[in-house]
Structure formats: structure tokens, C-alpha cells
MIKEVO-566206 format. One line per field, with one value per residue (C-alpha): residue in three letters; residue number from 1; x, y, z. Coordinates in Angstrom, 2 decimals, always signed. Layout:
// MIKEVO-566206
aa	c(ala, ...)
i	c(NUM, ...)
X	c(X, ...)
Y	c(Y, ...)
Z	c(Z, ...)
***
This chain:
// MIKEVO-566206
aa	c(unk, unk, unk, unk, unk, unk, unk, unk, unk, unk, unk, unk, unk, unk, unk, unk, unk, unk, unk, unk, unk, unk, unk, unk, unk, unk, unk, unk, unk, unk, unk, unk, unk, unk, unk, unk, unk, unk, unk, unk, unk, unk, unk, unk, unk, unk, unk, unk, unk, unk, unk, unk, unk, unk, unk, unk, unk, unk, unk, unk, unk, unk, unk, unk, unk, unk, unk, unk, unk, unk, unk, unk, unk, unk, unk, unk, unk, unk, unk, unk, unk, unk, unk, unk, unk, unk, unk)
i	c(1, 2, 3, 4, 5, 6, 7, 8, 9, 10, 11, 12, 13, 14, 15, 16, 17, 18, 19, 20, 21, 22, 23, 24, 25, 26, 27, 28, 29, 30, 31, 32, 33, 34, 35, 36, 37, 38, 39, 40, 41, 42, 43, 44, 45, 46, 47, 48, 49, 50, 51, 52, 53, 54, 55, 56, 57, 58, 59, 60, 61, 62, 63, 64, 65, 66, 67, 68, 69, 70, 71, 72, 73, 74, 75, 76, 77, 78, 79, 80, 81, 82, 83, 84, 85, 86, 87)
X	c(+0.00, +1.34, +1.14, +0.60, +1.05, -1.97, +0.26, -1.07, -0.26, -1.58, -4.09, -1.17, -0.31, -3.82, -4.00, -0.16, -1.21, -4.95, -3.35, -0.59, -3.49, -5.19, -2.36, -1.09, -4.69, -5.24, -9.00, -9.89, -8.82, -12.50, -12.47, -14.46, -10.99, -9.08, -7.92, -10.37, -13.69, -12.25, -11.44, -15.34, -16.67, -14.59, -13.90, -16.61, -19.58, -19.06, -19.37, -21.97, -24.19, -23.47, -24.09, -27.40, -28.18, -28.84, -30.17, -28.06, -25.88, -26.18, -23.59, -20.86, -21.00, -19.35, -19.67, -17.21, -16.89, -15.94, -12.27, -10.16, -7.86, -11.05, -12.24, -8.79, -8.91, -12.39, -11.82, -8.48, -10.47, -12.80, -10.71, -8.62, -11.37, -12.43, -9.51, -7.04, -9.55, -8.76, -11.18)
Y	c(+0.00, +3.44, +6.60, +10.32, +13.29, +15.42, +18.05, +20.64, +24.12, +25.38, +25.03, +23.68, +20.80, +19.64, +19.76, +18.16, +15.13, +14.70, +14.83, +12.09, +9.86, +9.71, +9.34, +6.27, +5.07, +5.32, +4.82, +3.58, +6.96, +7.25, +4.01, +3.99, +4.50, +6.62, +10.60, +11.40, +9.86, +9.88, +14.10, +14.51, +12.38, +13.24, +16.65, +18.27, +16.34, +15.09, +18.56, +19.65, +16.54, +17.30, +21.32, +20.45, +17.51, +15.09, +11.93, +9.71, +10.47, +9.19, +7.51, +9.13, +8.32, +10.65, +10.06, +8.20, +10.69, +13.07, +14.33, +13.78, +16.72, +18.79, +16.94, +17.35, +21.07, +21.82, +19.24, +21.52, +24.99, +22.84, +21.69, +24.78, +26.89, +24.68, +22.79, +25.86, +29.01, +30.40, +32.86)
Z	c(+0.00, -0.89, +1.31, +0.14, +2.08, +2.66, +4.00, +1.87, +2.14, -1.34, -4.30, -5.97, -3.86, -3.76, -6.98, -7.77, -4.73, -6.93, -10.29, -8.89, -7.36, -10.41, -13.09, -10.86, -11.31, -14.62, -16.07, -12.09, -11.13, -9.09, -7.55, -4.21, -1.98, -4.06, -2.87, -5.39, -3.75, -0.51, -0.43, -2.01, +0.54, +3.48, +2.87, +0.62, +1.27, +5.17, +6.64, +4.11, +6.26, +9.16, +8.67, +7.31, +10.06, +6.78, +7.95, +5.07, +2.23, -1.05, -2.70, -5.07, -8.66, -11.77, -15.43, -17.12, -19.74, -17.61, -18.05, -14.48, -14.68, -14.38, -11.74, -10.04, -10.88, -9.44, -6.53, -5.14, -5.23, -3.60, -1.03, -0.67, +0.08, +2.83, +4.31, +3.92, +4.11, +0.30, -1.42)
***
């Protein structure tokens, strides 16, 4: 099993750490463990719940047409805004 560091201090090293995850992937860059599901789940949609006192969440699914690197893209704003208080 291979470790990454989520010691992130920028957009760009979420994005670099995303963009990594899912070139070592390759077409199962969204499988159901991967930095990719785990950041939306974990760290976008997990305090979105719990905010809104959600009862369940509903399970992650994206497109297979849809192009990773602007997942990854979208994904670090994402995560930058929240985990490292960018505007």
C-alpha cells in the first residue's frame, strides 16, 4: 500500500497530490478509496451533512466521460477553500 502526504499548504499541492493519485490510477482513477472519492466524501460532502443535520448520504458516482484533470482542478479549489480558508 502506498502513502501520500496530505500536508497541503496550497491550491497547488492539492492539486499536484490529486493529479498524482489519479495518473497512478489510470482509467480507475475514481475508484471507491481513491484521494479522489475519498477528499469529495470526506472533505466536501461530510461537513456539508453534518451542517445540514442530513439523515443519510447518497452515494458518489461521476460520469465516465468526464475528463479527471477537471475533476482534479475543481476538486483543489474545492478543497482549498475549505480545508485551507482560500477565497
Amino acid at each position: 500500500m502506498s502513502t501520500i502526504s496530505i500536508n497541503w499548504t496550497s491550491y497547488e499541492d492539492i492539486l499536484a497530490s490529486l493529479k498524482a493519485d489519479i495518473q497512478r490510477n489510470g482509467t480507475d482513477w475514481f475508484r471507491p478509496f481513491g484521494m479522489v472519492a475519498w477528499t469529495l466524501k470526506q472533505c466536501v460532502n461530510l461537513p456539508d451533512f453534518v451542517a445540514t443535520r442530513c439523515s443519510k448520504t447518497s452515494p458518489l458516482s461521476i460520469a465516465s466521460e468526464v475528463d479527471p484533470d477537471m475533476v482534479a482542478s475543481q476538486l483543489a479549489h474545492l478543497l482549498d477553500e475549505r480545508l485551507l480558508g482560500a477565497n
